[in-house]
Wavefront OBJ file of the C-alpha trace (Angstrom):
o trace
v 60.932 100.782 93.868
v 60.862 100.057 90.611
v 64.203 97.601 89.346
v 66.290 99.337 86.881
v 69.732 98.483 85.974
v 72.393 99.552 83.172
v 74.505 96.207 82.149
v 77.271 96.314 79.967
v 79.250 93.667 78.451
v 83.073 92.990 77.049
v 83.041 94.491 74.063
v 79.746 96.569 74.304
v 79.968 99.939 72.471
v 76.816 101.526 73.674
v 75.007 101.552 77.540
v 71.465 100.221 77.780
v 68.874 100.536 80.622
v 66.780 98.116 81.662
v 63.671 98.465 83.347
v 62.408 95.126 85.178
v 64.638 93.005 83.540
v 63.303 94.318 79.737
v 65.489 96.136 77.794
v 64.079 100.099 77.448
v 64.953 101.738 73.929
v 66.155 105.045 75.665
v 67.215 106.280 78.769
v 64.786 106.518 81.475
v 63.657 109.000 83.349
v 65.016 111.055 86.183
v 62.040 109.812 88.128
v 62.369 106.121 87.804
v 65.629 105.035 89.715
v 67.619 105.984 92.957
v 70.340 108.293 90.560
v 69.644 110.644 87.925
v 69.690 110.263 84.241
v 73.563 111.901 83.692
v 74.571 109.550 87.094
v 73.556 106.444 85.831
v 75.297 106.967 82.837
v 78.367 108.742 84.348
v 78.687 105.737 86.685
v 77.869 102.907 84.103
v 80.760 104.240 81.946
v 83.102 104.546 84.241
v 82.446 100.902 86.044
v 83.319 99.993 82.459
v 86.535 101.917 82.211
v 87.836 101.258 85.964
v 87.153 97.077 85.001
v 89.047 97.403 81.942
v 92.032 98.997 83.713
v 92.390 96.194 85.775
v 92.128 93.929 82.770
v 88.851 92.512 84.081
v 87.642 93.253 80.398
v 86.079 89.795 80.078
v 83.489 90.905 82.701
v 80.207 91.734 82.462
v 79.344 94.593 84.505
v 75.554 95.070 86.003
v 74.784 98.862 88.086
v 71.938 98.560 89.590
v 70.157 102.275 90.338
v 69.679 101.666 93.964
v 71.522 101.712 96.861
v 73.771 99.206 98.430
v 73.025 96.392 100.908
v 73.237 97.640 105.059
v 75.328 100.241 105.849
v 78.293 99.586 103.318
v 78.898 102.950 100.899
v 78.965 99.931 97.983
v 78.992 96.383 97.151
v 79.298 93.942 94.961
v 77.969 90.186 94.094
v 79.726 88.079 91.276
v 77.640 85.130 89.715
v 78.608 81.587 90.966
v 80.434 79.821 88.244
v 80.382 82.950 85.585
v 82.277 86.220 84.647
v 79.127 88.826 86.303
v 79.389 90.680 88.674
v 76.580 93.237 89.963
v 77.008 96.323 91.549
v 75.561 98.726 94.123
v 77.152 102.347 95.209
v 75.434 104.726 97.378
v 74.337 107.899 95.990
v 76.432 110.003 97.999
v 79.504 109.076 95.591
v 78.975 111.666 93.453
v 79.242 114.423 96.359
v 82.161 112.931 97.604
v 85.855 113.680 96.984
v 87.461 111.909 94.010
v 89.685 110.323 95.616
v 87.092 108.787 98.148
v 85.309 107.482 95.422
v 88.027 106.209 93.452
v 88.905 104.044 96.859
v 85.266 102.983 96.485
v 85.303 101.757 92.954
v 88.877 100.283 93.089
v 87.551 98.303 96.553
v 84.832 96.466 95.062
v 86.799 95.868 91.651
v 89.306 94.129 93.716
v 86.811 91.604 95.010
v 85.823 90.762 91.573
v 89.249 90.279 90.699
v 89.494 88.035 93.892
v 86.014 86.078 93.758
v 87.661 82.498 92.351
v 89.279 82.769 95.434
v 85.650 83.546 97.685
v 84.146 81.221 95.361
v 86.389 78.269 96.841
v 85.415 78.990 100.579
v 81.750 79.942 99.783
v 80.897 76.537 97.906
v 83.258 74.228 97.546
v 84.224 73.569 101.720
v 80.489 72.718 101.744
v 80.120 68.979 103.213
v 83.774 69.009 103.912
v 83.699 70.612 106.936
v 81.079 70.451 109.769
v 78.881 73.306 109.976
v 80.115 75.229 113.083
v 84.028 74.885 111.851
v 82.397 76.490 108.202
v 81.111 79.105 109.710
v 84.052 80.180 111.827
v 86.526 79.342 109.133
v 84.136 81.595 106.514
v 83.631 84.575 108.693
v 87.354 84.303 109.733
v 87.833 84.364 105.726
v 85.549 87.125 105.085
v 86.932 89.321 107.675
v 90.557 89.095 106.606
v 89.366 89.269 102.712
v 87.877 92.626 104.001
v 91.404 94.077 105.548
v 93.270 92.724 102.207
v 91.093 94.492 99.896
v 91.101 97.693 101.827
v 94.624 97.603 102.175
v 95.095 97.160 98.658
v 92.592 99.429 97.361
v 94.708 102.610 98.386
v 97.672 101.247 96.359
v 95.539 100.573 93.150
v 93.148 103.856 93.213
v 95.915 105.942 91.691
v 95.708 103.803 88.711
v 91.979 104.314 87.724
v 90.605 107.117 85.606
v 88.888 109.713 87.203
v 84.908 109.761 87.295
v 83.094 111.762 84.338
v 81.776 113.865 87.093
v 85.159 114.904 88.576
v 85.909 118.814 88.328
v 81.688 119.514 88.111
v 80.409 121.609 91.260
v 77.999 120.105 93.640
v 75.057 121.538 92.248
v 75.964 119.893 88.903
v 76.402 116.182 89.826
v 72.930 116.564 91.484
v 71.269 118.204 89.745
v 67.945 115.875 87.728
v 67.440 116.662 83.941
v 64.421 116.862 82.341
v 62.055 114.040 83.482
v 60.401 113.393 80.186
v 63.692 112.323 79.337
v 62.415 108.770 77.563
v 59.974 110.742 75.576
v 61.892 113.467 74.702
v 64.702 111.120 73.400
v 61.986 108.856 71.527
v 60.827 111.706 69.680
v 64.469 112.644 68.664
v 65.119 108.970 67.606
v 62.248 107.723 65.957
v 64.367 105.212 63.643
v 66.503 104.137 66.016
v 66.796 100.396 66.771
v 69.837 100.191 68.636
v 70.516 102.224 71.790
v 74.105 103.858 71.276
v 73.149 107.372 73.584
v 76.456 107.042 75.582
v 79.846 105.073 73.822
v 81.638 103.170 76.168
v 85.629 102.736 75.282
v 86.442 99.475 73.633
v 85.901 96.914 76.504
v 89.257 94.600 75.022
v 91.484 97.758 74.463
v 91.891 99.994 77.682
v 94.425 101.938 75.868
v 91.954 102.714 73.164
v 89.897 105.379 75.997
v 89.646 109.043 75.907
l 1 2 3 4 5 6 7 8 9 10 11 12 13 14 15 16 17 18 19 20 21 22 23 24 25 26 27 28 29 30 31 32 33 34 35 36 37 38 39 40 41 42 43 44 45 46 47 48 49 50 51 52 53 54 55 56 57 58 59 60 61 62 63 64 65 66 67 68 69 70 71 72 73 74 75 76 77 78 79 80 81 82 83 84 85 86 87 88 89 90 91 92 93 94 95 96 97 98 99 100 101 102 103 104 105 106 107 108 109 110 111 112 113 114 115 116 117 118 119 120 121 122 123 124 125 126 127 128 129 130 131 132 133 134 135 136 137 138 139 140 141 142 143 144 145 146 147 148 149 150 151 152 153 154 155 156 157 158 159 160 161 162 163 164 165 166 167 168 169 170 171 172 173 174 175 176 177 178 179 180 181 182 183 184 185 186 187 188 189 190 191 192 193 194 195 196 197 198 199 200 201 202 203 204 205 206 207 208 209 210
């Protein structure tokens, strides 16, 4: 599979996908990631807009367009040491109901907003504790993390937006757009130097979204 990701950073007015690592100056076709052109974008704007509701606006928010790690419906890694977190949500989040996938979203926001705290028992317990009693100590961690964040998910999920896709029918949310989408937009932007195709609200002002 070709690696494709949308990344968007505090304060970032515009969504750009990247194809292996390198910037592309349009959005890519249906063809060339697990979701389709209007799901990337739906779910790269509202990542955005759920993060800046819980005044994680300092952020910077990676999708990658595949699906998560094992059998999880989403997940998410944070960057030792910095404010990035990537993230990975099955497919199957667009056919399911809102309120499903607003417990989704608002789960692995919550262990973003939680990760100095992961941080601590991931790294720093390292040579302070033998290996067996780390490893007992971190899944026992892990494990009660988990019920936390669950817990704590269904009291926070009223509080994000809903998804772009929310009130489409099924065959809508599925459905793949053209697949010369890259050329087609190329064609319609031949000046363009700056990829602006979708805003995204003001990442510092959550009150500022529509």
């Amino acid at each position: 599979m070709i690696a494709t990701f949308d990344e968007v950073r505090p304060g970032q007015r515009g969504l750009r996908e990247y194809l292996d690592n390198q910037p592309v100056d349009g959005p890519l076709n249906d063809t060339e990631s697990y979701y389709t052109g209007s799901q990337r974008r739906w779910l790269a704007t509202w990542l955005r807009r759920c993060a800046n509701t819980l005044l994680l606006n300092n952020w910077t928010v990676r999708l990658w367009h595949e699906p998560p790690r094992g059998d999880a419906h989403a997940n998410v890694t944070a960057t030792e040491g910095r404010v990035f977190a990537s993230f990975r949500f099955e497919n199957e989040i667009f056919t399911q109901d809102i309120a499903d996938a607003k417990n989704h979203m608002a789960h692995e926001l919550l262990h973003v907003m939680l990760e100095q705290a992961t941080q601590m028992v991931e790294y720093d317990l390292k040579g302070l504790l033998g290996d067996q009693a780390l490893a007992i100590f971190q899944s026992t961690y892990r494990r009660q993390m988990e019920f936390a964040v669950d817990h704590l998910a269904s009291v926070i999920e009223a509080a994000l937006p809903d998804p772009p896709w929310a009130g489409l029918p099924l065959n809508e949310r599925t459905a793949k757009a053209n697949t010369t989408a890259q050329e087609r937009w190329r064609g319609e932007q031949p000046q363009a130097d700056v990829v602006t195709y979708l805003a995204v609200p003001d990442a510092t002002n959550p009150a500022t979204e529509q």
